[in-house]
GUNU-516890 format. One record per residue (C-alpha): x, y, z. Coordinates in steps of 0.1 Angstrom, whole numbers, plus 5000, padded with zeros to 4 digits. Example, Ala and Ser with C-alpha at 12.3 -4.5 7.8 and 13.67 -1.06 7.14 Angstrom:
! GUNU-516890
512349555078;513749895071;
This chain:
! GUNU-516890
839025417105;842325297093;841125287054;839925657063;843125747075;844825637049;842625807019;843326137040;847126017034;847225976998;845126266991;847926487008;850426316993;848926336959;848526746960;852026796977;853526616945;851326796925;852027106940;856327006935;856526836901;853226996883;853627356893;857127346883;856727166851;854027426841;856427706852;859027576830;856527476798;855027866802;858028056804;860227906781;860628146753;858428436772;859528826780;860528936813;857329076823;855028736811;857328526831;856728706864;853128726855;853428346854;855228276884;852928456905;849828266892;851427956893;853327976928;850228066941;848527776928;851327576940;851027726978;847527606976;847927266966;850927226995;848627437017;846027077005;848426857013;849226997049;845427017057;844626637049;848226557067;847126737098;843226827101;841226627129;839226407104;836026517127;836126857113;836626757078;832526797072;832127147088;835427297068;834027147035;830627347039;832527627052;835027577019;831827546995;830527887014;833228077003;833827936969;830228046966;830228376977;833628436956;831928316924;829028546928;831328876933;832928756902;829728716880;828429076901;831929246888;831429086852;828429246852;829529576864;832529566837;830229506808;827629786817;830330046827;833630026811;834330086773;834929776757;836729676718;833229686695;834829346675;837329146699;839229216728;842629176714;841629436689;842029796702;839129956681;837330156708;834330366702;834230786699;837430806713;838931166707;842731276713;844431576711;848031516708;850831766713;853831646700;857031786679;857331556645;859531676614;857031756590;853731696610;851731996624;852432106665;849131926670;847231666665;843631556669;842731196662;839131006668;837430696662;833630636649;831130386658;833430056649;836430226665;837730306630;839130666620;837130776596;834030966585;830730856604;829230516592;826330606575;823030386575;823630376533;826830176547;826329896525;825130096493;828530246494;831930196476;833330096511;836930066519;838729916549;842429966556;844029726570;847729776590;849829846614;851030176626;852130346590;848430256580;847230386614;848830666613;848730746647;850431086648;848831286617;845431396620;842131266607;842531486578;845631416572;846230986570;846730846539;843530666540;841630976542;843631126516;842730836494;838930896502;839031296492;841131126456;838730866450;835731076458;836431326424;835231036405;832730836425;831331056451;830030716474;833330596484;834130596521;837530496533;837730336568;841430336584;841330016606;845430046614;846429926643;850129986662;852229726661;850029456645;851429136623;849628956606;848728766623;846029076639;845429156602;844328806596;841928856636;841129176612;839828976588;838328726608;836628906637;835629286615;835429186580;832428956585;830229226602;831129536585;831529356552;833629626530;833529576494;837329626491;840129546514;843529756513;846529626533;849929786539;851529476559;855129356562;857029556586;856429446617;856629076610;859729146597;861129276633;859328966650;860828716625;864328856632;863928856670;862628516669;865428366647;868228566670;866528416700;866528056685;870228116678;870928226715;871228586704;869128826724;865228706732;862228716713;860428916741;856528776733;855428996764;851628966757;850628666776;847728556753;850428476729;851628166750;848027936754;845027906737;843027806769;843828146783;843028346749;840128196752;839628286787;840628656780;838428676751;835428566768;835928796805;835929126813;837429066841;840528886830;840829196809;840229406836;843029226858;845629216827;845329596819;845829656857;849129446853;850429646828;849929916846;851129786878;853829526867;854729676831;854630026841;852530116812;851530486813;847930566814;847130826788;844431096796;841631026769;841431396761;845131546756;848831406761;852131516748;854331266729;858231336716;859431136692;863131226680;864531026653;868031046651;870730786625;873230636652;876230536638;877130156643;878830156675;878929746678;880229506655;877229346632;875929026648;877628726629;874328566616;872728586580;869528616586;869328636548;870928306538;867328136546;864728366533;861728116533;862228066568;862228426579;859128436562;857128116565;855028246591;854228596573;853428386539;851228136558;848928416575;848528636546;847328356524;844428296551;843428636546;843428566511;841428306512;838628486536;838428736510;837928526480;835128356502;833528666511;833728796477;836029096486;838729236468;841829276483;845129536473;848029506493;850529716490;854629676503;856029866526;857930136523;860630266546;863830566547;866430326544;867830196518;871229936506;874030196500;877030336519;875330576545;872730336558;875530056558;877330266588;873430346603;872530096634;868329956626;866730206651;864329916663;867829716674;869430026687;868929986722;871829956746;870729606761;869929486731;872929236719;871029206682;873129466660;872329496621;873029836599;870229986583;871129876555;870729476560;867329596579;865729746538;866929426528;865329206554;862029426544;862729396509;862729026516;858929016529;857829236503;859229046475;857528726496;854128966493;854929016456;854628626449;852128526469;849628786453;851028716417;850428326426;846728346439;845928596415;845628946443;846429276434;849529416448;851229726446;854929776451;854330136469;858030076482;859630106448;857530446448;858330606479;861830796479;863730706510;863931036521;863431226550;861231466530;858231186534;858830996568;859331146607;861530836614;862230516600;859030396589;856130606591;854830906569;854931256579;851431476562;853731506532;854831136530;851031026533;850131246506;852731106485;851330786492;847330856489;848230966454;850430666444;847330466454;844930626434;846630636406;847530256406;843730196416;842930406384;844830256362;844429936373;840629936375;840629786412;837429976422;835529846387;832829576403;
């Protein structure tokens, strides 16, 4: 009875320690480095483990040993009955709710349809926007799919295009060119907001494979130039490098979210909840978007990000090598092309705060100016890595006036802007011979 005893002891001791110096080592690992939001997401899955493994620890301190057999099978009961609502609201999830046709993380959602009301400089009152089969814009996919010239797009938000009409992204631009000479090409727009590369490279990995394009176009560069900046400010205790998207921070539960419906279920319901993300009626919304030069009302932050361009870089030059390399094994051909944006290295833009770093909490402060040449800095990076592994690549920047004339803000393409660019496409595809098998 005394042995008993004491394995009832050092079981409670073991979860209460647990429960001090685990939980809180977790805490500490998870957070470190995390956004606001993914912290307190954190802390309320990990507390709560923590209460249970203290709430262990009491139970063996204190339980009459008697009752120990009746609460396990009481304990096994209820662990049962929880696991089989779960696997009944899996189930309900996958039959009823829309769901990303390639991979959770990616936001390509079937026959969606928006109509969009919204006041732009140069882009029409409003705009309707939709998505086919593979949650592409685009025309239809035909069942001749693969007997045509097939094109994917591959970007961020200046490739999605989010606020110009069907009609009127640069991708389908590029389709109505392309089609005066060869009548089977179909252009798919697979942009996607705010994505690195490191989603063009899930792009590559999780579409590419079962769509199987016979050419790849990517516009890629900007936004992994804001996430490299925030990240070396945060490392040199300037600002944070807000990574608010909890996947970001462990495999295990990437994994986990990839796999469950549920878990995406519960994290969309967070951001809702936690994050106060809006929901958006599927039908029509309203959007305002004013983009307006604010002088430089800070001093510039005393840091060069410049001085070290291979390590602003490194991670940008490593992921668009392994989308490189997927095409050369699939046999695809790829044409990337830099980015363009309204700024540019003179006097005006010098006195011009980078919109993205314009916020009043945000201690980060860089002109305009040092923001084209950070950009300039990845595409030059883009430049090399094609001209070493033997890629097209198109220096659309160089192209692009940095006027107001062709973008609604900073970086992205009013209907005039994208028209500008579908042509500089198709006459660098023309004369380059990129389509020629």
């Amino acid at each position: 009875m005394r042995a008993n005893l004491k394995g009832f002891q050092i079981i409670a001791v073991i979860f209460i320690l647990a429960g001090f110096i685990g939980c809180e080592w977790l805490l500490a690992r998870l957070t470190n480095g995390a956004g606001t939001h993914t912290q307190f997401l954190f802390q309320i899955i990990i507390r709560s483990f923590q209460a249970l493994l203290w709430g262990g620890g009491l139970y063996f301190t204190f339980r009459k040993r008697d009752r120990f057999g009746s609460d396990l099978k009481n304990l096994a009961l209820f662990s049962g009955s929880l696991l089989i609502c779960l696997i009944i609201l899996e189930v309900f999830l996958r039959l009823f709710t829309p769901a990303s046709v390639f991979h959770p993380v990616l936001t390509l959602f079937p026959y969606q349809k928006h109509t969009i009301r919204r006041d732009l400089s140069g882009v029409c009152d409003t705009v309707y926007t939709s998505t086919n089969k593979w949650g592409l814009r685009g025309d239809p996919i035909p069942k001749n799919w693969n007997d045509l010239t097939s094109i994917l797009t591959i970007g961020g938000s200046t490739t999605h295009c989010q606020y110009l009409s069907d009609n009127k992204t640069w991708p389908y631009r590029l389709q109505e060119l392309l089609r005066r000479d060869d009548p089977s090409v179909m252009v798919q727009n697979g942009g996607l907001d705010g994505h690195t590369s490191y989603g063009h490279l899930l792009m590559m990995k999780a579409v590419v494979p079962v769509i199987k394009p016979k050419f790849i176009i990517v516009l890629a560069g900007v936004n992994d130039m804001n996430v490299a900046v925030r990240k070396i400010s945060h490392a040199k205790g300037i600002g944070r490098q807000k990574l608010d998207n909890p996947l970001a921070q462990s495999r295990l539960v990437f994994r986990l979210y990839s796999y469950s419906r549920t878990l995406q279920f519960l994290f969309t319901w967070y951001q809702i909840i936690i994050e106060k993300t809006p929901i958006v009626n599927q039908v029509e919304y309203t959007y305002h978007r004013y983009f307006k030069p604010l002088p430089m009302d800070r001093k510039p932050t005393e840091l060069d990000f410049l001085s070290n361009k291979e390590l602003l870089t490194a991670d940008y030059e490593v992921q668009i090598k392994e989308m490189i390399q997927i095409a050369k094994n699939s046999g695809i051909k790829m044409l990337f092309l830099t980015q363009p944006t309204i700024y540019e290295d003179n006097e005006y833009w010098s006195g011009i705060r980078a919109d993205w770093f314009s916020y009043q909490k945000n201690p980060l402060v860089i002109s305009a100016a040092t923001e084209w040449k950070l950009l300039e800095a990845f595409n030059q990076k883009l430049l090399n890595i094609c001209e070493s592994e033997g890629i097209a690549c198109f220096d659309l920047a160089s192209e692009v006036p940095h006027s107001s004339d062709y973008f609604y803000d900073d970086y992205h393409f009013n209907e005039l802007g994208a028209e500008f660019v579908a042509e500089k496409i198709y006459s660098q595809i023309q004369e380059s011979g990129f389509l020629d098998q």
